[in-house]
C-alpha positions, -999 to +999 in steps of 0.1 A: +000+000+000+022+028-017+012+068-021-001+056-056-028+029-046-043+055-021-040+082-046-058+055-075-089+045-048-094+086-038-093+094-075-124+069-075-139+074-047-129+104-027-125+104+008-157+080+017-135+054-005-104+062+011-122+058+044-135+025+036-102+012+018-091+019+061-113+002+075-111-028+056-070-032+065-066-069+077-073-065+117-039-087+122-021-063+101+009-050+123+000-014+137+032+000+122+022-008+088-019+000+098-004+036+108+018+039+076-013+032+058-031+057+075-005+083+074-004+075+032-043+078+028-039+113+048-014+126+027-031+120-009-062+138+009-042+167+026-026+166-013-060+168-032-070+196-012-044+219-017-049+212-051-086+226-048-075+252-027-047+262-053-076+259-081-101+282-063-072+303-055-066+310-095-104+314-096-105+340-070-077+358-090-095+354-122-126+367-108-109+393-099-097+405-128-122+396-150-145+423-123-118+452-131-122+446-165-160+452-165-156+482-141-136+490-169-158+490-200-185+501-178-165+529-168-158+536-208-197+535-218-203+558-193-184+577-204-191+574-242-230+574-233-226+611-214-203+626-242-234+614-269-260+627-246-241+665-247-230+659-287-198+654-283-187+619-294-150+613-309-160+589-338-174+599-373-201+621-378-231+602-392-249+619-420-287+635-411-312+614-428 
């Protein structure tokens, strides 16, 4: 029972697998391989969720930016709205018609 099997049974099952997977260790195994076991199964979960945390960390950040961004454009409609309303937009006059 390597990192890798208790990394295989979380990647199917999640934590209630990995939970399971430990309670169904042999009673007559030796305690210092039970608690190796256990330690292993810990780490691939302590391991996945950094991982998450480290994924909504980059979402957070994204979020972020992606909210500057429309203060942004918001910001620039504004203002292009208000110059329209008092007649004086930058672009190309539009012929009357």
């Amino acid at each position: 029972m390597d990192y890798q099997f208790w990394k295989d049974i979380h990647a199917r099952g999640g934590i209630p697998a990995v939970k399971s997977a430990l309670e169904d260790l042999p009673g007559d195994l030796p305690p210092q391989e039970a608690d190796a076991a256990t330690e292993l199964a810990l780490k691939v979960i302590e391991d996945d969720i950094a991982r998450i945390n480290a994924r909504a960390d980059q979402a957070e950040a994204r979020a972020r930016q992606l909210a500057e961004q429309a203060r942004e454009v918001n910001q620039q409609l504004t203002e292009h709205a208000t110059r329209a309303a008092d007649g004086t937009t930058d672009g190309p006059e539009r012929p009357a018609g």
